[in-house]
C-alpha positions in Angstrom: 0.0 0.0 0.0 3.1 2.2 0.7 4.8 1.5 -2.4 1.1 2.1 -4.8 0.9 5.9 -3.0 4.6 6.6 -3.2 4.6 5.6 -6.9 1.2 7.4 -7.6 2.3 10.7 -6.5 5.7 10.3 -8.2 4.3 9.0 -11.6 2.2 11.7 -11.5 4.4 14.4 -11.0 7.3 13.0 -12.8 6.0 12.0 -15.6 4.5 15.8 -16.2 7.7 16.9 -16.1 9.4 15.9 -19.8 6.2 17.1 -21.4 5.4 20.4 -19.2 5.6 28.1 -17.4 4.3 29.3 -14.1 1.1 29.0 -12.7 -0.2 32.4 -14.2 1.1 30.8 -17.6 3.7 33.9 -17.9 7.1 33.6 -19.2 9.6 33.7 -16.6 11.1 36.9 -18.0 8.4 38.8 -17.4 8.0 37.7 -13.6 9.9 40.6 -11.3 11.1 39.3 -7.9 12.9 41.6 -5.0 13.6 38.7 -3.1 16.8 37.2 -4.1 18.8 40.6 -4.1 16.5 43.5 -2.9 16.7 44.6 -6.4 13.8 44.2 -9.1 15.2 41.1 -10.9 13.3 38.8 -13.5 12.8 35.5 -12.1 15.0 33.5 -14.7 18.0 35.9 -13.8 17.1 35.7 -10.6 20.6 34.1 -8.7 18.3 31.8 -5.8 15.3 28.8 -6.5 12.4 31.0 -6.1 9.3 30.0 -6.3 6.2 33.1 -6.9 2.5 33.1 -5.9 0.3 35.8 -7.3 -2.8 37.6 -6.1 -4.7 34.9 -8.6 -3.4 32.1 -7.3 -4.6 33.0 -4.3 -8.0 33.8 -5.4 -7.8 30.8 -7.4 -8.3 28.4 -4.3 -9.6 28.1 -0.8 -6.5 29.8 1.1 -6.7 30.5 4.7 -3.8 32.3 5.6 -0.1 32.3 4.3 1.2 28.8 5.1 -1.5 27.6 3.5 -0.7 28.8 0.0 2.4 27.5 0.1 1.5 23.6 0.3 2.1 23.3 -3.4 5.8 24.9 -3.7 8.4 22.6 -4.2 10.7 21.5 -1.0 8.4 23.5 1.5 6.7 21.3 4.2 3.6 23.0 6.0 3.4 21.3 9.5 -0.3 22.0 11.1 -1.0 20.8 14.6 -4.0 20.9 16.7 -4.7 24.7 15.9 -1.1 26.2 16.4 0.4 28.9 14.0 1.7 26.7 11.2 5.1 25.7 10.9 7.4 25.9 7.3 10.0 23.6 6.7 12.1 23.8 3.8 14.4 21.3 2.3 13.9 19.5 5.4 15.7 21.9 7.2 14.4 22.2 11.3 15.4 21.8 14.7 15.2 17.6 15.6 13.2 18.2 18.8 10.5 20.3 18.0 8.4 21.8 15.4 9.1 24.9 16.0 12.3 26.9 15.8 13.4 26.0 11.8 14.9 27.8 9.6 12.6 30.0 7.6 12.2 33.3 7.8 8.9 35.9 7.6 9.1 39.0 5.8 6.4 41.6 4.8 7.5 43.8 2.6 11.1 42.5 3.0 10.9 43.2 6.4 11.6 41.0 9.4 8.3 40.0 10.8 8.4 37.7 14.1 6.4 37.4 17.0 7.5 33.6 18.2 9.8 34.8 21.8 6.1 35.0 23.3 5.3 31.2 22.9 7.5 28.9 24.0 4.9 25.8 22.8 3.4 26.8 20.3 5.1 29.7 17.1 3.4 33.2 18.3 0.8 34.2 15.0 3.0 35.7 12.7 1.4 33.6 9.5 -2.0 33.9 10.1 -1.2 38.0 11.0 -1.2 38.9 7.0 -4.8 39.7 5.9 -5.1 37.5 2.4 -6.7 40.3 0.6 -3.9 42.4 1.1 -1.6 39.9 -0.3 -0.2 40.9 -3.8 2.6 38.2 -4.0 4.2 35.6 -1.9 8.0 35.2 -3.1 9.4 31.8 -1.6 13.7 31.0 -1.8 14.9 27.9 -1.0 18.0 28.1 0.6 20.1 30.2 2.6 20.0 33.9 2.5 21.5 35.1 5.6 24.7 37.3 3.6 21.4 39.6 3.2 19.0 39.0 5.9 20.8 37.3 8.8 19.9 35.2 11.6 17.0 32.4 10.9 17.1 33.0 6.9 19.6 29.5 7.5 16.8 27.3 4.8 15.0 30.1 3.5 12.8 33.4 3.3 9.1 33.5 2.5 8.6 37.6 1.6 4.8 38.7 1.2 4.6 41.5 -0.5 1.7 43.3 -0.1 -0.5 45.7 -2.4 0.5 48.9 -3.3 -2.1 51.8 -2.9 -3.6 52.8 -6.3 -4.5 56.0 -7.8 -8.2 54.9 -9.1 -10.3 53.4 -6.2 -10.8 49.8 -5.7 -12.4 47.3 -3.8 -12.2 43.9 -3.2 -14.3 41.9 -0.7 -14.8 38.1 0.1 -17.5 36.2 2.6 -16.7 32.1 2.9 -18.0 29.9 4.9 -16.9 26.0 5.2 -18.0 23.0 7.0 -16.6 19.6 7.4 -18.8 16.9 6.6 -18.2 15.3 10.0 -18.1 17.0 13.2 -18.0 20.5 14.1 -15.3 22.8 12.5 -16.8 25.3 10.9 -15.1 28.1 9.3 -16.9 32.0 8.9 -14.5 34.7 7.0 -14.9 37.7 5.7 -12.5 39.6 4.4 -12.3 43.5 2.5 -9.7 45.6 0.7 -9.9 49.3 0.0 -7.5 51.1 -2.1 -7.6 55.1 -3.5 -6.2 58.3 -3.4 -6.9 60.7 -1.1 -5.0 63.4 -3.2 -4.3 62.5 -7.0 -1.0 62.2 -7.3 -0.1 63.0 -4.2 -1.5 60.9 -0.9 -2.6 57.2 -1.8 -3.9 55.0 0.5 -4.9 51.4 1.5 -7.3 49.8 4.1 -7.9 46.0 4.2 -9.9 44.0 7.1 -10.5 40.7 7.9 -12.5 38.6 10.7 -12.6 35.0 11.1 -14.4 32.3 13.3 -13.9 28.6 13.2 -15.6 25.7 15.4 -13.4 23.3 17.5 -13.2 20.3 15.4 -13.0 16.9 16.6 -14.6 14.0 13.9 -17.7 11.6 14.6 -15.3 9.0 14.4 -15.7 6.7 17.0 -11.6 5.1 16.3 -10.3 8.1 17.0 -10.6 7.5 21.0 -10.9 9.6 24.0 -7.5 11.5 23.4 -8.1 12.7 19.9 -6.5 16.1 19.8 -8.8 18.1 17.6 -8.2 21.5 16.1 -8.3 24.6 18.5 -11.4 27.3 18.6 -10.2 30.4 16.7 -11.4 33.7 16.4 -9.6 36.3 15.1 -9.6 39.5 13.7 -7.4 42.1 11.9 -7.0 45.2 10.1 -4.3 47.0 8.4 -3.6 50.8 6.6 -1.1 52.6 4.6 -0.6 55.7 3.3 2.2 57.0 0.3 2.8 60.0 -0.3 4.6 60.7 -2.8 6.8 63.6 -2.5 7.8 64.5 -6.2 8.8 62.0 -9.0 12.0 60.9 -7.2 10.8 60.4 -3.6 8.1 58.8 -1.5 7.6 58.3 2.1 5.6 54.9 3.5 3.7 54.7 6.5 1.6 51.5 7.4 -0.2 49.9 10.6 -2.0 46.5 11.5 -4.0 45.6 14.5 -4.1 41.8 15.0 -6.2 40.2 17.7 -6.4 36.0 17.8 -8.0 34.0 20.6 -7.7 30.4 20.7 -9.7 27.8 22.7 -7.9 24.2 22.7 -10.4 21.4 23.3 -9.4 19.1 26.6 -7.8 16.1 24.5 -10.5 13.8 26.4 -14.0 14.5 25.3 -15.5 12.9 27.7 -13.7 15.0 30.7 -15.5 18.1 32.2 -12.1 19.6 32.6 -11.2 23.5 31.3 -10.2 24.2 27.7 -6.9 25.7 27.6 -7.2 29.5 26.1 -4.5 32.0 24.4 -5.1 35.2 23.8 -3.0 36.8 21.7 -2.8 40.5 20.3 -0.1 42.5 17.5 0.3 45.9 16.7 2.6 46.5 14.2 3.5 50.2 13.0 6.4 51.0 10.1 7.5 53.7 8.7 9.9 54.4 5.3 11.7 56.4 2.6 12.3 55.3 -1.3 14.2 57.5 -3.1 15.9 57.7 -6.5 19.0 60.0 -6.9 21.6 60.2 -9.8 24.2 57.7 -8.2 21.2 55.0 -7.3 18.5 54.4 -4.7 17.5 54.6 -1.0 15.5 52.4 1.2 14.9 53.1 4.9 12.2 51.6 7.0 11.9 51.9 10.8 9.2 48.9 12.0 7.7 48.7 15.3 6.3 45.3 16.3 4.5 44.8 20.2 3.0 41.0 20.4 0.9 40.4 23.4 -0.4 36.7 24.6 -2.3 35.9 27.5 -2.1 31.7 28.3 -4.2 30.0 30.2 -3.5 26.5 30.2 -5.4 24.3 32.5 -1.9 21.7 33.5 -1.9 22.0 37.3 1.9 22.6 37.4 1.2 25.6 34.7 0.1 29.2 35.8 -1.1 31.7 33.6 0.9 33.3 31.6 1.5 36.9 30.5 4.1 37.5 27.7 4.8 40.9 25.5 7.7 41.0 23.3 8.8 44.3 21.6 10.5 44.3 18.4 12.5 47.9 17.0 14.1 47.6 13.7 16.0 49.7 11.5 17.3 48.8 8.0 18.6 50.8 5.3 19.6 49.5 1.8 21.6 51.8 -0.8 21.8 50.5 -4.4 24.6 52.0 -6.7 24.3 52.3 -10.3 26.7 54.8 -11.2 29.7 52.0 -12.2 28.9 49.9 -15.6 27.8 46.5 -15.4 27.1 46.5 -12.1 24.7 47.3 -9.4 26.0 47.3 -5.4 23.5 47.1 -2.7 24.9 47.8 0.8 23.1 48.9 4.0 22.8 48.3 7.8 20.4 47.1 10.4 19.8 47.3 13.7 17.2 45.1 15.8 16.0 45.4 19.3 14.0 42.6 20.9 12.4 42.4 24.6 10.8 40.2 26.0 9.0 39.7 29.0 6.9 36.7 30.6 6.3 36.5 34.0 5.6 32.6 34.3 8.9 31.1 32.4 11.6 33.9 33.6 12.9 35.5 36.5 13.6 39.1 34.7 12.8 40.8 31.6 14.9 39.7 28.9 16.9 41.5 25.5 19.3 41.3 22.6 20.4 43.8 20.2 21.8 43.0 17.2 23.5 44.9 14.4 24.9 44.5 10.9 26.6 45.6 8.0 26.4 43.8 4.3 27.7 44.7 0.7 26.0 42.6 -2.4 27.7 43.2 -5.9 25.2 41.9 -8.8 28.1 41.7 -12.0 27.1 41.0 -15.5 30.0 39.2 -16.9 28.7 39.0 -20.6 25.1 39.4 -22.1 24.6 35.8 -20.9 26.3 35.1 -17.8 26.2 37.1 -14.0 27.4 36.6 -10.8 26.5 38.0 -7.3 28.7 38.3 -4.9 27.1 39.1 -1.2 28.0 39.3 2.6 26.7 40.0 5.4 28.7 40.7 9.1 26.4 40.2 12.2 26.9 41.4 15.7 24.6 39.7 18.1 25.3 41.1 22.2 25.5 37.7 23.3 26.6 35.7 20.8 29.2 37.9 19.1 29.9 38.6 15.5 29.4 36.4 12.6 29.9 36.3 8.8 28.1 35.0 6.2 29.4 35.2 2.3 27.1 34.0 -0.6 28.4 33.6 -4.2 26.0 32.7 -7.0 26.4 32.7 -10.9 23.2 32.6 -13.4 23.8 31.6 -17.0 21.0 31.9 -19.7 22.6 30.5 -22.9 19.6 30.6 -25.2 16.2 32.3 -24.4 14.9 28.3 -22.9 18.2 27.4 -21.2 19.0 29.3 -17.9 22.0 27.5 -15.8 22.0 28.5 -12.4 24.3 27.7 -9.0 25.9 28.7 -6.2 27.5 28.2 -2.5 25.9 30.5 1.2 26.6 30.2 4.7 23.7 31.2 6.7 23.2 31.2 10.7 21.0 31.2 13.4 20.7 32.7 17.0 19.0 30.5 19.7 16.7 31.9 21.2 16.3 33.9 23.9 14.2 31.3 26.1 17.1 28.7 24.2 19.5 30.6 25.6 18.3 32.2 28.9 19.7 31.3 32.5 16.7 32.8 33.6 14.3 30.8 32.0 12.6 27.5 33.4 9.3 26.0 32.0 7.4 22.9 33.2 7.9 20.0 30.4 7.7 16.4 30.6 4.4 16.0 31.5 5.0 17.8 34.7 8.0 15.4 35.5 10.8 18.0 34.8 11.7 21.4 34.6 13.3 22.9 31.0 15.6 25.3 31.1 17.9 27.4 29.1 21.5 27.2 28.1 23.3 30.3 28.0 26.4 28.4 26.5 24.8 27.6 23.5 26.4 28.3 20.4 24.8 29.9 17.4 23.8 27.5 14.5 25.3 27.6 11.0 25.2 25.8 7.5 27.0 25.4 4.2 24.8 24.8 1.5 25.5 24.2 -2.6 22.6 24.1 -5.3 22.7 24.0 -9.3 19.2 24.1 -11.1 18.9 23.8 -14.6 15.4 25.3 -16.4 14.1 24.8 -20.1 11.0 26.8 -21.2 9.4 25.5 -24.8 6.5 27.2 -26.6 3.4 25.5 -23.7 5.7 24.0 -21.2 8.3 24.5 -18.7 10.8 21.9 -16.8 13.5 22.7 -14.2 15.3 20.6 -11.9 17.5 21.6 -8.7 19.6 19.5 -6.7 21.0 21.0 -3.0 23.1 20.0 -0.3 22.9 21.6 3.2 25.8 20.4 6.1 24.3 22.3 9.4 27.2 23.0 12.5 25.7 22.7 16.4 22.2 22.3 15.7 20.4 22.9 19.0 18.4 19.9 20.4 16.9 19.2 24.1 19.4 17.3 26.1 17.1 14.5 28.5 19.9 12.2 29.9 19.2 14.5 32.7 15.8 14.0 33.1 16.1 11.7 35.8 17.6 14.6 38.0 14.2 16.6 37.0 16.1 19.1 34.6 17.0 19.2 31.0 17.9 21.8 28.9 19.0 22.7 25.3 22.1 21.5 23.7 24.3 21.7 20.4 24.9 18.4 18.4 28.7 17.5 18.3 28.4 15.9 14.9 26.8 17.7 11.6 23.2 17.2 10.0 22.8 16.8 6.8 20.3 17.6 4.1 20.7 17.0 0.5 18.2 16.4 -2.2 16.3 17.0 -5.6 13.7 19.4 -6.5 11.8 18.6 -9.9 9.2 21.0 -11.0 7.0 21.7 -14.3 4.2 23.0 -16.2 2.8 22.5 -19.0 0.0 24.2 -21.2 -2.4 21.1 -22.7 -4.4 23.0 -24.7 -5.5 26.8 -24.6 -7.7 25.9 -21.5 -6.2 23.2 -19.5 -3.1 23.5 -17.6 -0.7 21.6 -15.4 1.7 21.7 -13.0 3.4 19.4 -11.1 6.0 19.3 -8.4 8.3 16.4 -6.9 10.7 17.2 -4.2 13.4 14.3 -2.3 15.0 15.2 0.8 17.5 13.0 2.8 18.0 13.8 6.2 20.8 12.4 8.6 21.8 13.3 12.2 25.4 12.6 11.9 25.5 11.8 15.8 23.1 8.7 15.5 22.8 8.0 12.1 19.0 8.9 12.4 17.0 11.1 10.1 14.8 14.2 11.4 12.1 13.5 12.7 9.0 15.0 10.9 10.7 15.3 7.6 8.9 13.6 4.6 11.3 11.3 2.1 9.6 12.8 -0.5 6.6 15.4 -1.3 4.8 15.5 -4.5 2.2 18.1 -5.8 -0.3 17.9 -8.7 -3.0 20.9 -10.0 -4.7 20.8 -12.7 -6.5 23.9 -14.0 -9.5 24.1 -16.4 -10.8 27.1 -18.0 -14.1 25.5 -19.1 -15.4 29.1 -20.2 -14.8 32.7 -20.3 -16.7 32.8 -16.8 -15.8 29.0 -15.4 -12.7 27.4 -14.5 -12.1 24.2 -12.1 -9.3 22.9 -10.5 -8.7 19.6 -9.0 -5.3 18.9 -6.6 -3.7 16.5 -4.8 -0.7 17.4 -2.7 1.6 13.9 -1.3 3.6 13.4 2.2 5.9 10.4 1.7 7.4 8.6 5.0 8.9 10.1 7.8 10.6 9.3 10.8 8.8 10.5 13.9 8.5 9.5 17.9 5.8 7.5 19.0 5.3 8.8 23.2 3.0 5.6 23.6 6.2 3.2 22.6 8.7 5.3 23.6 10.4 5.4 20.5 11.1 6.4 17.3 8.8 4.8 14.5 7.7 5.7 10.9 5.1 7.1 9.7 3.0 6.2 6.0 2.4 8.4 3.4 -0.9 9.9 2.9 -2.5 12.3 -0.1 -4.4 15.5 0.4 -6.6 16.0 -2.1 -9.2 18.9 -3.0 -11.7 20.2 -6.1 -12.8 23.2 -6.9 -15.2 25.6 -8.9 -14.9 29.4 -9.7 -18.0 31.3 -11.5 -17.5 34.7 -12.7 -21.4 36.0 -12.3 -20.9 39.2 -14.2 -18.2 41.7 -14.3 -18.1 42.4 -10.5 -19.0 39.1 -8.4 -17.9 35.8 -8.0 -19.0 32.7 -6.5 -16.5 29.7 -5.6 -17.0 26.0 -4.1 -15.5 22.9 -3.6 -14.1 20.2 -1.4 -10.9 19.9 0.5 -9.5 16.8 1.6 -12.0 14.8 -0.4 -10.1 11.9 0.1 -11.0 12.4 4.2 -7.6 11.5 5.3 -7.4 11.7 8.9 -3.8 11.5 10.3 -4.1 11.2 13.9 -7.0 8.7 13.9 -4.7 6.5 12.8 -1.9 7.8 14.9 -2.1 10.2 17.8 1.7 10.3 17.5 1.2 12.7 13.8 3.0 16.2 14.2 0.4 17.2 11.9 -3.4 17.6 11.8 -5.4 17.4 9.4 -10.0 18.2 9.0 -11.1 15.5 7.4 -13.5 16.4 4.0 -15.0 19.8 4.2 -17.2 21.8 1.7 -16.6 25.2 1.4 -18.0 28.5 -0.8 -16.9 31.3 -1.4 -18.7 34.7 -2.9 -15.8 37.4 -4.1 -17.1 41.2 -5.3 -14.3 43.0 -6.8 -15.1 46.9 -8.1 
């Protein structure tokens, strides 16, 4: 049974492959990405594996927040559990002894985004933060990108990049509603996006809003048992503004704020108990501020973000009183491009990041870092069909010192269908602060030890090499990429202390490894039916034991097929596979495997008229439901649920 799934998924996707352009069905010339240098930069010339999804992607299927539009990219695992903020792993890359804590980091705008200090269990709400309608782009790179964004950019960066306030007015709104077809579960959203100028020419603004309410889910499924642990209770709501004025032709000031406020209700794991649910309140404000300006050597850009993430936690574990956390974020990054010398363009800039963080249950005082940093990138065109970039990046962290990361890339693009692409980065990540803390201690082990932190710890690092190779005929597109990551003192819990009643966090003497093979394609069957299709292998190894990760798939796979039936209809039908993976069972006390499963969905979009849309369909039609066939899953899955979805757009 094993061997027919893995084979399916791979067949499928592979076999697309020889005979498969981006999802939007746009040459990859005409795609601009900041991402991989800070520069606009067309995605074939682009020196990083990048993957791009557009406002209509987005539209074009049922999307809940961030993590889940990225379920299809290639290498990126989405790791949902019990309610939780989503977790993304890519190319395998995350810490062995939790969920949390891997390598990928948020951006908005290109701007650090990260709220995570205020949960110890759980990863703050920095995903589900980003109202969808305000999304104009979600640019993924897979790999290390520290020589331009430092600490926890060690696997990868997912930037959102949001819409731009327009001179004409617009407006975009969207009410859904979904409903599993067992148990409760139910998801209300509604969601609105305002755009217009307040002054022609001169002041432009944007407003979007969003409001969400979904059911505790647990399944009418009488195998699951007692100790099922459904998905939490979630309200939440969120609104966000900006304004641009735009000074003359050359200059432009940014100013933006969001208001986030998310309240979770986890079920008691026994549904029979009358016990407490465990609640978390959590609230964001998030305030920036920023200058663009284009003079006769270059360009400027200078943002000052503000960040203050409140949680409230009150979880019903007898040993575990309520918590109160804030954490305070004050950043300051400039970037200054220079395109006075021929054939080149040099990017270099500072930043400066000041995080607090206080929590009156886990530490005995009030807690801080600053850290600081300097970086030069030099994109070279060597000849009309070769370039190299040339970056680094030197990091000063106050408690863990300084550290440098170089990256060194080189794109060739032979023919207009042939683009030849590789290169070596370091990257590196901080522990953190709770990691790292003397003054931190938190209940663990089921109440039969204490955790604590390690102020010893040592800073994480990788070396990573990739090549990819792309070919784009007339209707179809291939590209394959093969990587390599080696990561220095990864940080893991240490337990052979448990039986003293203490453990704490540790760095692993020997490497970890992760190496693989990305495969991707599209291809265009006719003028209305399109495919893509997606493969991705990752091998794992803990140097120290010979183990792999835990929670890392062998393999993930990802089919969509697209069907424009008519000028106002178009369905879509995907299936999204999760090979093998080594995980620890706490009933055996030990590490076991888990099978492979297929998520599958369908889906309808009907253009009424010019101005409204109505979508529907069914997710997880294949009803897979992870946990009750293991409780021991990292992830969680709601079984089949019907969903629709009415868009107005004026």
């Amino acid at each position: 049974m094993k061997k027919s799934a893995l084979s399916y998924a791979i067949t499928l996707a592979v076999f697309s492959l020889p005979v498969l352009a981006d999802t939007t069905h746009s040459s990859d010339v005409d795609v601009m990405v900041v991402t991989a240098t800070t520069n606009q930069t067309s995605l074939r010339e682009a020196p990083a594996t990048i993957s791009v999804i557009t406002s209509e992607d987005l539209n074009r299927k049922p999307v809940n927040d961030v993590a889940s539009a990225l379920e299809s990219v290639p290498g990126v695992h989405v790791v949902r559990s019990s309610g939780s903020e989503p977790n993304i792993i890519i190319r395998g890359l995350k810490n062995n002894n939790t969920a949390r804590d891997n390598f990928t980091l948020l951006l908005v705008n290109g701007r650090r985004i990260n709220s995570s200090e205020t949960m110890v269990r759980g990863a703050g709400f920095d995903f589900s933060s980003i109202p969808i309608s305000a999304i104009d782009r979600i640019e993924v790179i897979r790999g290390p990108m520290s020589s331009l964004y430092g600490s926890d950019a060690l696997g990868g960066v997912v930037n959102v990049i949001l819409k731009q306030p327009t001179e004409e007015t617009r407006v975009n709104a969207s009410l859904s509603y979904s409903h599993p077809e067992e148990g409760d579960g139910a998801m209300t959203k509604g969601n609105v996006w305002v755009s217009g100028s307040a002054r022609p020419d001169k002041l432009l603004y944007s407003v979007a809003a969003e409001v969400s309410q979904q059911d505790a889910w647990f399944p009418d499924d009488v195998h699951a048992g007692n100790n099922f642990s459904g998905n939490a209770e979630q309200e939440r709501k969120g609104i966000q503004a900006a304004l641009t004025w735009l000074v003359n032709e050359n200059n432009k000031i940014l100013w933006d704020i969001s208001y986030l406020e998310d309240k979770r209700t986890y079920p008691d794991t026994d549904r029979n108990s009358s016990s407490d649910d465990d609640i978390t309140n959590g609230k964001k404000y998030t305030t920036s501020l920023g200058h663009q300006g284009e003079w006769s050597w270059g360009n400027d850009n200078i943002n000052y973000l503000y960040e203050n993430s409140k949680i409230h936690d009150d979880n019903t574990h007898p040993l575990l009183e309520v918590a109160n956390a804030k954490q305070q974020n004050h950043s300051l990054d400039a970037k200054f491009g220079i395109t006075a010398i021929d054939g080149q363009l040099i990017t270099t800039g500072f930043d400066v990041l000041y995080t607090s963080i206080d929590i009156d249950r886990d530490y005995n005082d009030s807690q801080s870092l600053t850290q600081s940093a300097l970086f030069l990138q030099d994109q070279i065109t060597l000849s009309d069909t070769l370039s190299a970039t040339l970056s680094g990046r030197l990091t000063h962290n106050n408690n863990f010192g300084s550290d440098f990361t170089p990256r060194a890339y080189l794109v060739y693009t032979p023919s207009d269908r042939l683009t030849l692409k590789g290169g070596y980065a370091e990257g590196f990540k901080t522990p953190s602060i709770y990691q790292s803390s003397k003054d931190f201690t938190l209940v663990s082990c089921g109440g039969a030890c204490y955790l604590t932190g390690n102020p010893d710890l040592k800073p994480e690092s990788s070396k990573t090499v990739e090549f990819t190779s792309s070919y784009r005929g007339d209707s179809w597109f291939v590209q394959g990429t093969v990587f390599a990551n080696q990561i220095e003192n990864m940080i893991d819990r240490d337990t052979s202390t448990r039986a003293t009643g203490f453990i704490t966090y540790q760095n692993i003497e020997d490497d970890v490894e992760s190496k693989g093979l990305e495969l991707e394609g599209d291809l265009d069957i006719s003028d209305t039916l399109y495919l893509n299709a997606n493969a991705t292998y990752t091998k794992t190894e803990v140097k120290a034991t010979g183990l792999d990760l835990e929670n890392v798939p062998s393999w993930l796979a990802s089919v969509t097929l697209n069907w424009d039936a008519s000028t106002d209809l178009t369905l879509f039908a995907s299936a999204n596979y999760t090979g093998k993976q080594l995980g620890y069972s706490y009933s055996l006390g030990e590490n076991i495997w888990f099978d492979p499963y297929v998520i599958a969905n369908l889906g309808a979009s009907y253009r009424i008229n010019h101005d409204w849309t109505v979508k529907a369909g069914i997710t997880n039609f294949l009803d897979k439901n992870l946990q009750a066939e293991s409780q021991d899953y990292q992830e969680s899955e709601i079984g089949r649920s019907y969903y629709i979805t009415v868009d107005m757009a004026l």
